[in-house]
C-alpha positions in Angstrom: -69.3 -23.9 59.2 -65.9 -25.2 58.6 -63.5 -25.1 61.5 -59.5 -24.9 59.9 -56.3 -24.1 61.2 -53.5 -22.7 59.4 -49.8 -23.8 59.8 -46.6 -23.7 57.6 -43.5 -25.5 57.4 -40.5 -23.4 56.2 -42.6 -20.6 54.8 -45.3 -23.8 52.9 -48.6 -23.1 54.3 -51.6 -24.9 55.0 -54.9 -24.9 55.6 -55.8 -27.9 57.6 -59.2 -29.1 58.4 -59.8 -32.1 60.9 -62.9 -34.0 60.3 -62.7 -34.7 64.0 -63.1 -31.3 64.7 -65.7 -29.6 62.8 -69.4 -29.2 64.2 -71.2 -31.1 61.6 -72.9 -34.5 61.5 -71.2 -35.5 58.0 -67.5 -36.5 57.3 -65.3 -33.8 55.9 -66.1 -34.3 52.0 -62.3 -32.9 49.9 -63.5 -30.6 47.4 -61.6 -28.2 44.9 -64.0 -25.6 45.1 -63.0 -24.8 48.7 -59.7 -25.7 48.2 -59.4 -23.0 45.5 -61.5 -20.3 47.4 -60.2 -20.8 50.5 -56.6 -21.0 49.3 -56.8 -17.3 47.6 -54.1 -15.2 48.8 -56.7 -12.3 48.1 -60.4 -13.4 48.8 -59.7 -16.0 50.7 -57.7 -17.1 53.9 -54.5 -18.1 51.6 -52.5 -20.8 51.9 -50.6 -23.4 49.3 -52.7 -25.9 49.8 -56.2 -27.5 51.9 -55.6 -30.4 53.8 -58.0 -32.8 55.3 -57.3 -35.0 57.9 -59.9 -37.9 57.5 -60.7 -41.4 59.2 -58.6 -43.8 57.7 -59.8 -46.6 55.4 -59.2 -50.2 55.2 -55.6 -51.3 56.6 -52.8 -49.6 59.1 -52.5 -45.6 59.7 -53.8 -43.3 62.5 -55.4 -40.9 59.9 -55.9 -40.5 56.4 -54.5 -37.6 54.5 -55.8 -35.8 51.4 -54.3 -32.6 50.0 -55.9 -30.3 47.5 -53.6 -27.3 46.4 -53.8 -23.8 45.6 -55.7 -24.9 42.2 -58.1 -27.5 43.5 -55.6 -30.2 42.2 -54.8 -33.2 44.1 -51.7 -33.8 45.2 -50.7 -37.5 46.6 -47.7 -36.5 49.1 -46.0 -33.7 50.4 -43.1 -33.8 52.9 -44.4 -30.3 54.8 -47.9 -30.8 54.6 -47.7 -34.2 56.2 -46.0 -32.1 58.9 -48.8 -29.8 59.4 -50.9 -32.2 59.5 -49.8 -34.4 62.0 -49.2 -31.4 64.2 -52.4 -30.6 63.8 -53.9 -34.1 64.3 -51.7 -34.6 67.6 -52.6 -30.5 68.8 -56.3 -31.3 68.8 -55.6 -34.8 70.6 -54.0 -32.6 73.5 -51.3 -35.4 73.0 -47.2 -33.4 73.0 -45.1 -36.0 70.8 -45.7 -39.4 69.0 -45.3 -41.0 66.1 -48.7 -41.1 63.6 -49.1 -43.1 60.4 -50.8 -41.4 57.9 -52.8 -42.9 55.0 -51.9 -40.5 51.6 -52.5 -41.3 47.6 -48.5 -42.1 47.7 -49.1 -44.6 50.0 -48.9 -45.1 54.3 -46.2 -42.3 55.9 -44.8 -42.3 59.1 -44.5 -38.9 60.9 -42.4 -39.1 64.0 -42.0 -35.8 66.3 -38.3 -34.6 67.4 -38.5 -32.0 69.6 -40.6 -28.8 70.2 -44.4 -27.9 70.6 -47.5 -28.6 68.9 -48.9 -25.0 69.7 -45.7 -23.4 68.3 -43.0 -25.1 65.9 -42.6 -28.5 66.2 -39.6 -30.6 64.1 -40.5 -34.0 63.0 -39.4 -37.0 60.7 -41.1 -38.2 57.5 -40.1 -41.5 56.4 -40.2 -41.3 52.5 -39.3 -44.9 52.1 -37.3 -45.8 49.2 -37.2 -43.1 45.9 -37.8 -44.6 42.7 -37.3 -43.1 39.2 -39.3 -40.7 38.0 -41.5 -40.1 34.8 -39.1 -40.3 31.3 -37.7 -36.7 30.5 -39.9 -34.7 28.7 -38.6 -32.8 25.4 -38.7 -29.8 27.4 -36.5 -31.0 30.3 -34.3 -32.4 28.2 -33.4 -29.2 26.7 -33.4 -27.0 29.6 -29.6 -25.5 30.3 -28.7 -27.4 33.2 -25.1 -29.5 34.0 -27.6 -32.8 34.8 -31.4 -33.6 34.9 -32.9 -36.1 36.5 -36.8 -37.1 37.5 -37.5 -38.9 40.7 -40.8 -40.5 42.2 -41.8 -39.9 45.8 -45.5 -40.8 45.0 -45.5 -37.5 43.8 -43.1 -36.3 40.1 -40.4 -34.1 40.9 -37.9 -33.0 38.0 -34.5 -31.8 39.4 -32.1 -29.5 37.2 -28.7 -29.0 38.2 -27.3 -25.3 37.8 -23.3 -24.0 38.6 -25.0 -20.7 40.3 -28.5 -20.1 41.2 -28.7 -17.4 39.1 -28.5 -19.8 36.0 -31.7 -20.7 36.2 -35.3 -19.1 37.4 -37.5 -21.7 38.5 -40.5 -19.3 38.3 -39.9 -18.9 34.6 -38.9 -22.5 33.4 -41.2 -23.5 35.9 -44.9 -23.3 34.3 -43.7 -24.6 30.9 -41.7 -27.5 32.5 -44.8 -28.6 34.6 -47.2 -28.3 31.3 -44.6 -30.7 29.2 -45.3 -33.6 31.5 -48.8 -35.6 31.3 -49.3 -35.5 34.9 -47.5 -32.1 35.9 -44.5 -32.1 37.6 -42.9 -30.6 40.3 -39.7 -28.6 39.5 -36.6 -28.2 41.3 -33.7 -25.5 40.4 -30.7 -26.8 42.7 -26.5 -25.8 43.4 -24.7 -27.5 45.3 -22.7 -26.0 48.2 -21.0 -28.4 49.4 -21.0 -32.4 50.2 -23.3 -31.7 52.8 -25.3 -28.6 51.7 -27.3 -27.5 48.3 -29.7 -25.1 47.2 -32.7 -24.9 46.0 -35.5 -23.3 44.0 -39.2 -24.6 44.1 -42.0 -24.5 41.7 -44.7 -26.5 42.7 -47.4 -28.7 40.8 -50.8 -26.7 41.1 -49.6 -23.8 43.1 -45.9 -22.1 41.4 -43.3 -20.9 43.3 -43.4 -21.7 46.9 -40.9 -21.3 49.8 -40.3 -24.5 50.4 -40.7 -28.1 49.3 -40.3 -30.9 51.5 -41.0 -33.5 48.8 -38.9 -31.5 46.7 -36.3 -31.6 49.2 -36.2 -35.6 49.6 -36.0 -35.3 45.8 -33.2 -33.3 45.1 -30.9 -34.9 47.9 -31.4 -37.7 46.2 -30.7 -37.0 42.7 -27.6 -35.2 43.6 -26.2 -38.0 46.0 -26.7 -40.3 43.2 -24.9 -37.8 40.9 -21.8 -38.2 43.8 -22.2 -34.8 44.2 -23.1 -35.0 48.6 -22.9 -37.2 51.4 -25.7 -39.2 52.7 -26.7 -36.5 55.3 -27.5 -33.2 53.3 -28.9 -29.8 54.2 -31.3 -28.3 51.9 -31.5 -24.8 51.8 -34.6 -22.9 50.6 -35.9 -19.6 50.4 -38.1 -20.2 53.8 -35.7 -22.1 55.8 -33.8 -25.2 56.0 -34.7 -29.2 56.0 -32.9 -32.2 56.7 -32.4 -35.2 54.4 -30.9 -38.7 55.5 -30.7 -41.5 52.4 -29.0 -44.3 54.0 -30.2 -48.0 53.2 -31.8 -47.3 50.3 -34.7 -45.0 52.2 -35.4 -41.1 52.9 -36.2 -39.8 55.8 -37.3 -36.0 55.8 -36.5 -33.7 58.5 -38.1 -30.2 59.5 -40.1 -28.1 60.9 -43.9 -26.9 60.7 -45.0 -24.3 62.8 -48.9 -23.3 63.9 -49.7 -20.3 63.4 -53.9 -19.9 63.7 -57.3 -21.2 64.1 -59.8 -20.2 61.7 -63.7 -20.7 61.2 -65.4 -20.1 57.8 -69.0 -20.3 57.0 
């Protein structure tokens, strides 16, 4: 029996399973069989992605962080699912607020709550540290219409493609083709900018396609397009499930949004 609970931030969903939490002797073991059974949006619960929230290994952190998406793929970061999972973590503690270090594949995360409830929608911080550049353009993303291009490294890929008007450019079908022309997969972000302060955006994730929202996608895009001049420091990204908040200031990101809990769930 696995015990699981489901969350989302901005329309992202989750699966999240605690290995504190479930009945069995073992530790929670990741596995992209589950991950792809359990993530089907037809025989399965459905979700974007499992997460598993493991003991931590050698060094800092509170709790260890392992995310396995729609596909079965790994994943090494992602700015709601960290969310989610710290909501989780600190809803099954009994504990209201905190911040929680998190041990991922991109490296250690702090998660920092803002306000609200862990039983309902709660808004926290994610400290991305500092953005490096991503993986060199492929020959795809290169010629892709867009007014600029630009690849950035959050411990996860992200490619970001500037359009006039969203309706330049469909992320869901530049999207596949884009991810297959990098080695490793890429994330891919469709963005206009509003104003200096606001943009929009277009997600099509690595191992699951088109999703709501992207909070690593997010931290990307604010980036590229501050370092474009195009916004402030402070921006609000604007996606199809909601809105996030990105800070760059002193050579870091820091993520801002919400994730929201929605059920428990036991499967054999």
């Amino acid at each position: 029996m696995l015990r699981l609970s489901k969350l989302h931030g901005l329309g992202n969903d989750f699966l999240v399973a605690l290995d504190a939490a479930q009945p069995g002797d073992g530790p929670l073991v990741p596995d992209a069989e589950t991950a792809r059974r359990l993530c089907d949006r037809h025989e399965g619960v459905g979700a974007d992605g499992l997460l598993y929230g493991l003991g931590v290994l050698d060094g800092p952190g509170e709790l260890r962080m392992v995310l396995l998406n729609a596909d079965g793929s790994e994943a090494e970061i992602s700015g709601n699912g960290i969310r989610c999972l710290v909501q989780e973590h600190l809803r099954a503690a009994g504990r209201a607020e905190g911040a929680v270090d998190v041990q991922t594949a991109a490296g250690l995360r702090r998660v920092r709550t803002v306000r609200g409830d862990t039983n309902g929608e709660l808004w926290s911080e994610v400290d991305f540290g500092a953005p490096r550049p991503g993986p060199e353009l492929s020959g795809a993303a290169a010629s892709t219409p867009a007014r600029s291009r630009a690849t950035v490294d959050l411990g996860n890929p992200h490619l970001v493609l500037l359009v006039d008007d969203p309706g330049d450019l469909d992320a869901a079908e530049v999207g596949p083709g884009l991810e297959a022309s990098f080695a490793d997969g890429i994330n891919v972000h469709v963005v206009h900018v509003v104003d200096r302060t606001n943009v929009g955006l277009q997600v099509w994730e690595r191992g699951v396609g088109i999703t709501q929202a992207c909070g690593s996608g997010a931290v990307a895009t604010a980036t590229a397009v501050h370092d474009w001049g195009l916004t402030d420091d402070r921006v609000t990204v604007h996606m199809p499930g909601g809105t996030a908040e990105v800070l760059l200031a002193g050579g870091t990101a820091v993520l801002c949004g919400p994730s929201t809990f929605v059920a428990e769930v036991t499967v054999p």
